[in-house]
C-alpha positions as CSV (number, residue, x, y, z in Angstrom):
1,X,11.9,3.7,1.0
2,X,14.0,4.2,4.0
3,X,11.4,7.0,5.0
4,X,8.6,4.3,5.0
5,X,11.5,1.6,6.9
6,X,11.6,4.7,9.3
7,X,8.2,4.8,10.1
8,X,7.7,1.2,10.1
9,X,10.2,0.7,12.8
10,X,9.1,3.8,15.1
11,X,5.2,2.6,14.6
12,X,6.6,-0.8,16.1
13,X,8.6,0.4,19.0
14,X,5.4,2.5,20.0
15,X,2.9,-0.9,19.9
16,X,6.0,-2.9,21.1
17,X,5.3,-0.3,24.4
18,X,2.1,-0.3,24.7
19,X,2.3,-4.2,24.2
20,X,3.7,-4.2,27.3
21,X,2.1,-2.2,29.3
22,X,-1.3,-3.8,28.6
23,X,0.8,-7.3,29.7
24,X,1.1,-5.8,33.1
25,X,-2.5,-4.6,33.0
26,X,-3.7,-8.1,32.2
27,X,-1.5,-10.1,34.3
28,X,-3.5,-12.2,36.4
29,X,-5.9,-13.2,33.6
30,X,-5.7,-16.2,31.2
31,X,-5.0,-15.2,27.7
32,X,-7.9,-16.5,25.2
33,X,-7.4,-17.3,21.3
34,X,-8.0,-14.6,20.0
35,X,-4.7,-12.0,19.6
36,X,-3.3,-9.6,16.8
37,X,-0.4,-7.6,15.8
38,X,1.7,-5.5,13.7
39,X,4.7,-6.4,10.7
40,X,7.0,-5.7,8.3
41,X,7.4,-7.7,5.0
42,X,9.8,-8.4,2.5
43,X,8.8,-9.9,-1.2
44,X,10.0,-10.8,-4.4
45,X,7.2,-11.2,-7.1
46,X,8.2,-12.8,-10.4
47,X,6.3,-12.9,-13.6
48,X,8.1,-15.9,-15.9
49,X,6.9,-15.5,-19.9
50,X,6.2,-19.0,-21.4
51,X,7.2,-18.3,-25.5
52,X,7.1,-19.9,-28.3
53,X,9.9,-20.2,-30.5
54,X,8.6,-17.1,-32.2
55,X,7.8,-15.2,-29.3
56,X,11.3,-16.1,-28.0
57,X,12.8,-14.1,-31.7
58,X,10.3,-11.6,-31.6
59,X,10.2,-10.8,-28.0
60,X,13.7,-11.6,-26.2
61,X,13.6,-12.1,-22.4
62,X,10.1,-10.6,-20.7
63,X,10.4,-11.8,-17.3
64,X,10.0,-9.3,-14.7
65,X,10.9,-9.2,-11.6
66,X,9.6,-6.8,-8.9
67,X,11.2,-6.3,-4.9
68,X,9.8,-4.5,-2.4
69,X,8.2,-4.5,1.2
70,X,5.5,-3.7,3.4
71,X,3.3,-3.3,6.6
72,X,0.2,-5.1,7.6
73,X,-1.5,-5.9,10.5
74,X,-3.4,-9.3,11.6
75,X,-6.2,-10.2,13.7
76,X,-5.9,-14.2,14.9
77,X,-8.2,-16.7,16.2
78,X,-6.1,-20.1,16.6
79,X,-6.9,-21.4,13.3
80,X,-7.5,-18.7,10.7
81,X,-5.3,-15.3,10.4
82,X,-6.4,-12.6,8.4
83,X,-4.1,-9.7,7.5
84,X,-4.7,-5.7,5.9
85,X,-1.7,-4.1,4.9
86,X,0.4,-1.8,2.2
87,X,2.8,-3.2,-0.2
88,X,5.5,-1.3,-2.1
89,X,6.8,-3.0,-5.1
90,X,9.5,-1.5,-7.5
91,X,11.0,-3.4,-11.1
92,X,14.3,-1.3,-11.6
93,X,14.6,-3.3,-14.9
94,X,11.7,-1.6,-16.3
95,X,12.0,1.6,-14.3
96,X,8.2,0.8,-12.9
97,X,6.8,1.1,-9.0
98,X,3.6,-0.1,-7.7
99,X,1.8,0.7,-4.3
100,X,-1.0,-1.8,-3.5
101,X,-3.1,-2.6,-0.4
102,X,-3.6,-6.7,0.7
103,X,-5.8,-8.5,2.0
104,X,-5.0,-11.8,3.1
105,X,-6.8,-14.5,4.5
106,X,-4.5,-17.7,5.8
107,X,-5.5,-20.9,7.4
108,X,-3.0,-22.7,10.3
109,X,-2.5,-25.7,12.3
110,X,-1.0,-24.6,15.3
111,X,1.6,-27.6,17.4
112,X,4.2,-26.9,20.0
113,X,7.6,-27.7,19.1
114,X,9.1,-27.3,22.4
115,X,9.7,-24.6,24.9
116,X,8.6,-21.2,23.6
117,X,8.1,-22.4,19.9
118,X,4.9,-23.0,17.9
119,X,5.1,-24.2,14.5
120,X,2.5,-22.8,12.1
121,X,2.0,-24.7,8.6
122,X,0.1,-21.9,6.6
123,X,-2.2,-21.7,3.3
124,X,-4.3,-19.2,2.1
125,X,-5.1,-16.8,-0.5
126,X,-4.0,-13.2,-0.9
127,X,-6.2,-10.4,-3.3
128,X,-3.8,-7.4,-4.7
129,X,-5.1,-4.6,-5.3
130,X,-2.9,-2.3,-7.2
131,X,-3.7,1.2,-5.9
132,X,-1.2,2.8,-8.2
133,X,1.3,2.7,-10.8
134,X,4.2,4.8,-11.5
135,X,4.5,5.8,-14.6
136,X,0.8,4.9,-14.9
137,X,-1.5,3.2,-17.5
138,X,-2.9,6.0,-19.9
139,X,-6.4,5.9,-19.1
140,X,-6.7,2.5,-17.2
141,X,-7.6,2.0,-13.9
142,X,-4.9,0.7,-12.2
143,X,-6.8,-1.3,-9.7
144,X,-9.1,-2.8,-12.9
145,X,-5.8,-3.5,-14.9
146,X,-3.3,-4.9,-12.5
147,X,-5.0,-6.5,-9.1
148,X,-5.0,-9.8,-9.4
149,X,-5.6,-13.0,-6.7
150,X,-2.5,-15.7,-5.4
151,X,-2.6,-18.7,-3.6
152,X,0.0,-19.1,-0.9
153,X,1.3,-21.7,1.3
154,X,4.2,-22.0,3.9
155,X,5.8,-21.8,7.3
156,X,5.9,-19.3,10.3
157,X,6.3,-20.2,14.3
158,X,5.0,-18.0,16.9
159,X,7.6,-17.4,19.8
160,X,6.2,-16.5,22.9
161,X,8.2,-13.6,25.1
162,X,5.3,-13.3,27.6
163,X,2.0,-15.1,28.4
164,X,0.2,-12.9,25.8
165,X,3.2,-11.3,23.6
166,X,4.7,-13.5,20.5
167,X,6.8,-12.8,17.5
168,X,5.6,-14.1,14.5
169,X,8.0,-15.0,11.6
170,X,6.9,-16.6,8.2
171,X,7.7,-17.4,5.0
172,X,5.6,-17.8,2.6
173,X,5.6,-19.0,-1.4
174,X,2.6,-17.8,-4.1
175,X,1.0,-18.5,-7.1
176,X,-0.3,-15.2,-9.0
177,X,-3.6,-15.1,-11.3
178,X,-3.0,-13.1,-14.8
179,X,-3.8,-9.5,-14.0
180,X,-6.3,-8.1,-16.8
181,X,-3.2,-6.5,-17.6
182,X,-1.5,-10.0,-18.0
183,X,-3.9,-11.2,-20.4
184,X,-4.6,-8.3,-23.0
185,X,-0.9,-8.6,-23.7
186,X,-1.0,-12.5,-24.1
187,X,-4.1,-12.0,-26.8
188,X,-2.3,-8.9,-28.6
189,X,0.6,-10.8,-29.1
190,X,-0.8,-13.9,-30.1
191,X,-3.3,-11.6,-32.7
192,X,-1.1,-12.2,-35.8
193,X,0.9,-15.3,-34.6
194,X,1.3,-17.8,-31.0
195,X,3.6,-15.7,-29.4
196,X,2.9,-16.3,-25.4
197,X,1.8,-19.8,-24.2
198,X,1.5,-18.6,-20.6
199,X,2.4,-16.1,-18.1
200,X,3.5,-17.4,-14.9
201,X,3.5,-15.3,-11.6
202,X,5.2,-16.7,-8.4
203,X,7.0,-15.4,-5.6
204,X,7.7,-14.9,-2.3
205,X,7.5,-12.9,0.9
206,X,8.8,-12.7,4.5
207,X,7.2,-11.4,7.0
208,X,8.4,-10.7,10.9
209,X,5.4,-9.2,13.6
210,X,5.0,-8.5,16.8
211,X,1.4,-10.0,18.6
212,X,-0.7,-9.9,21.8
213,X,-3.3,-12.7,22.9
214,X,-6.3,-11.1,24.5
């Protein structure tokens, strides 16, 4: 993990420089609405298990909860932002890691709070796709098995430094689909006797980038 922080950070400070020096390349010109950018990410997925009283004597506690972080990059035009990145997700509970790739469509309603600031209400949706799994699902696809779809909604504010270069905080809270994973487990525990009622996957992620309007 701190190998991938590493690189994160070094792959910034070279854009953050080359950032610049288009800036002083494009100075005279009016930036447009289009603009992108490069970020880091923080998240904290849960999975919350809705039992019965059976399933809460025959099963005990299985929630999991899974931390990690990221990288993307996003491509922006005013009201829609659509970001690719790699997630790293690790449950030290259940001794499991997963590396996925996300794709991430948001829509915004950009207003100026003042100065430098611009708030950004956000909503969108947000496909995993779970690339791997460590240890991994004998003979299961990964992707197949544990990719699933959230809907997310929250806050982020650009702050200008430049013209045409902004930092881009947000936070943002989610609402998980079962993964086909998710439901084979509901309908073999609920084979012989109701078990499961539901599983429930929520969470949330920060993320902090670094953009250029064009």
């Amino acid at each position: 993990m701190a190998k991938k922080i590493f690189a994160l950070c070094s792959m910034m400070l070279v854009c953050g420089a080359a950032l610049f020096a288009q800036e002083e390349e494009n100075s005279g010109k009016k930036p447009g609405i289009l603009s992108a950018g490069l970020g880091g990410s923080f998240s904290a997925d849960f999975s919350s298990y809705s039992l019965t009283s059976a399933g809460k004597d025959a099963l005990g506690d299985e929630n999991l909860t899974q931390i990690g972080g990221g990288f993307f990059a996003f491509f922006d035009i005013k009201y829609v932002e659509y970001d690719i990145g790699m997630s790293f997700l690790k449950d030290t509970e259940a001794g499991m890691s997963m590396t996925g790739l996300e794709m991430q469509l948001l829509g915004k309603y950009p207003f100026a709070a003042g100065g430098r600031l611009t708030m950004l209400p956000l909503i969108g949706v947000d496909f995993k796709m779970i690339l791997a799994q460590n240890p991994a699902i004998d003979g299961e696809s990964s992707v197949e098995m544990l990719s699933n779809v959230w809907f997310k909604w929250g806050w982020g504010a650009d702050i200008a430094l430049t013209e045409r270069i902004y930092l881009r905080p947000r936070v943002l809270y989610g609402i998980g689909t079962n993964s086909k994973s998710q439901k084979e487990q509901i309908d073999h525990a609920n084979r012989t006797a109701e078990l499961i009622e539901k599983i429930i996957n929520h969470g949330f992620d920060i993320g902090f980038a670094a953009g250029y309007r064009f």
